[in-house]
C-alpha positions as CSV (number, residue, x, y, z in Angstrom):
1,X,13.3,-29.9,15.5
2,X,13.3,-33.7,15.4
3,X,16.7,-33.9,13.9
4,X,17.6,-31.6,17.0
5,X,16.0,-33.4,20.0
6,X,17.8,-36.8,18.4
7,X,21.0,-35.2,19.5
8,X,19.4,-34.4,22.9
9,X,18.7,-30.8,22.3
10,X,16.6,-29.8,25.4
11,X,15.6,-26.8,23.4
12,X,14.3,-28.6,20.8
13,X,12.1,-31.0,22.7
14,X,10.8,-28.0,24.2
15,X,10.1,-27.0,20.9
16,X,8.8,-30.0,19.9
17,X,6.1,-29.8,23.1
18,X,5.5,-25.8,22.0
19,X,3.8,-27.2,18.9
20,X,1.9,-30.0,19.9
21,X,0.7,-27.3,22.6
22,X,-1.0,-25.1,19.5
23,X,-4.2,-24.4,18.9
24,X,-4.8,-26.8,15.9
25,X,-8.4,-27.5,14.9
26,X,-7.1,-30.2,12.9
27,X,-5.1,-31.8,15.5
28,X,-2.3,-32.7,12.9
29,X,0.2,-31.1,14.5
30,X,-0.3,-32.9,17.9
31,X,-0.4,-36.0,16.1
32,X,3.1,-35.3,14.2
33,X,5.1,-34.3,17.7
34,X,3.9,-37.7,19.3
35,X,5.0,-39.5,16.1
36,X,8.3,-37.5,16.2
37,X,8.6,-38.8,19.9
38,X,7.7,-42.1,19.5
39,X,10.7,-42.4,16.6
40,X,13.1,-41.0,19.4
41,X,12.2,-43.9,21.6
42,X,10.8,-41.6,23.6
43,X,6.8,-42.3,25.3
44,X,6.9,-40.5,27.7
45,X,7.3,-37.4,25.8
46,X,4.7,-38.9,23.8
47,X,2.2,-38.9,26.4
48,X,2.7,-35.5,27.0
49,X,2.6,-34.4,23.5
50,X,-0.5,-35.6,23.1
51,X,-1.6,-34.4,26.7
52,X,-0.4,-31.2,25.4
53,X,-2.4,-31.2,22.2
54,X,-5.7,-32.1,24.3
55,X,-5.9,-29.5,26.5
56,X,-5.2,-26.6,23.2
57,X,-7.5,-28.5,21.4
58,X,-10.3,-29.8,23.8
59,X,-12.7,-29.9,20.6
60,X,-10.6,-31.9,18.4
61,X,-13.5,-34.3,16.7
62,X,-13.5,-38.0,16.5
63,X,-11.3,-38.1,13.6
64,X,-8.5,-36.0,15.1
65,X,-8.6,-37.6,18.1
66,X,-8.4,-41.4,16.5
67,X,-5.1,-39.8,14.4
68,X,-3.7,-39.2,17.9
69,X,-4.9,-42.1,19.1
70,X,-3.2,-44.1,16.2
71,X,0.1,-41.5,17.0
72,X,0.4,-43.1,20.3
73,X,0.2,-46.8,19.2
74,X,3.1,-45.6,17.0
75,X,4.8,-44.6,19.7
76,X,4.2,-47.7,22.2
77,X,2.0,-45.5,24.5
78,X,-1.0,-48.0,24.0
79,X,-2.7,-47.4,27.3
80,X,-3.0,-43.8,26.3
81,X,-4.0,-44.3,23.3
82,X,-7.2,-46.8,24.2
83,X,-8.3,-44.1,26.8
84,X,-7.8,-41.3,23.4
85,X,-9.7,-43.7,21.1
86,X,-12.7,-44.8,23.5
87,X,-13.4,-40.5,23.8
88,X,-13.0,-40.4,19.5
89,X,-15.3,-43.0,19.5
90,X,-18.0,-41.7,21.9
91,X,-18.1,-38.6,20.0
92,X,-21.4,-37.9,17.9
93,X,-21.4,-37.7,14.3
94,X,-18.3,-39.9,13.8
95,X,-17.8,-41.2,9.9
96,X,-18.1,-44.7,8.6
97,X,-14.2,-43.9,7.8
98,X,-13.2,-42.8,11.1
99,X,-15.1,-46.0,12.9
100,X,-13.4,-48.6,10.4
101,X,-9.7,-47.0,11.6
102,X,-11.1,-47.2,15.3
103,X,-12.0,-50.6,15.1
104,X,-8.6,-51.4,13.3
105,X,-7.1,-49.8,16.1
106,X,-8.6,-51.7,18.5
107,X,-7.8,-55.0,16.7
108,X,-4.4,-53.9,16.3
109,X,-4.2,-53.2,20.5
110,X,-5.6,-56.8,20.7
111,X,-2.9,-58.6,19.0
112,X,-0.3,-56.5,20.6
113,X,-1.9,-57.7,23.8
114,X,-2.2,-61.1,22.5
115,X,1.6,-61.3,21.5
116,X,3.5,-60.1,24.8
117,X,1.2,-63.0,26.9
């Protein structure tokens, strides 16, 4: 579908917004279509990828929600995706993995502010 929406197939973006819109415990899929966006040059699409994925998956746990997170600094969307990573971070339970990617993350937002002052 990617191959398709880079020719400006409306079909396939709609496609592309059908998946991230699955129920997906694992959140992978939501995290894929923003990334697939985000190489299109597209953010906007991005956002509501992920937007998508949210509300099918409003249980997605920390983890899933910091690989979205980390989705949406791929694709420029880093507003969105400080918002996404503060909710993965308040979740309980969150692993000594999941906390080291956040705050990686979260340096990696800093420099990108840091570099466009």
């Amino acid at each position: 579908w990617e191959q398709q929406a880079r020719i400006g197939s409306p079909q396939a973006r709609g496609a592309l917004m059908g998946i991230a819109g699955r129920p997906d415990p694992s959140g992978a899929s939501g995290a894929q279509v923003v990334r697939a966006f985000g190489r299109l040059n597209d953010r906007a699409s991005a956002v509501g990828a992920a937007r998508a994925a949210l509300l099918a998956n409003p249980r997605l746990d920390g983890a899933a929600r910091t690989e979205l997170a980390a989705a949406l600094f791929e694709a420029q969307a880093q507003a969105e995706a400080e918002q996404l990573l503060a909710t993965a971070e308040a979740q309980p339970n969150l692993s000594a993995e999941t906390r080291r990617q956040a705050t990686f993350l979260r340096e990696l937002a800093a420099v990108g502010r840091a570099d466009r002052r």
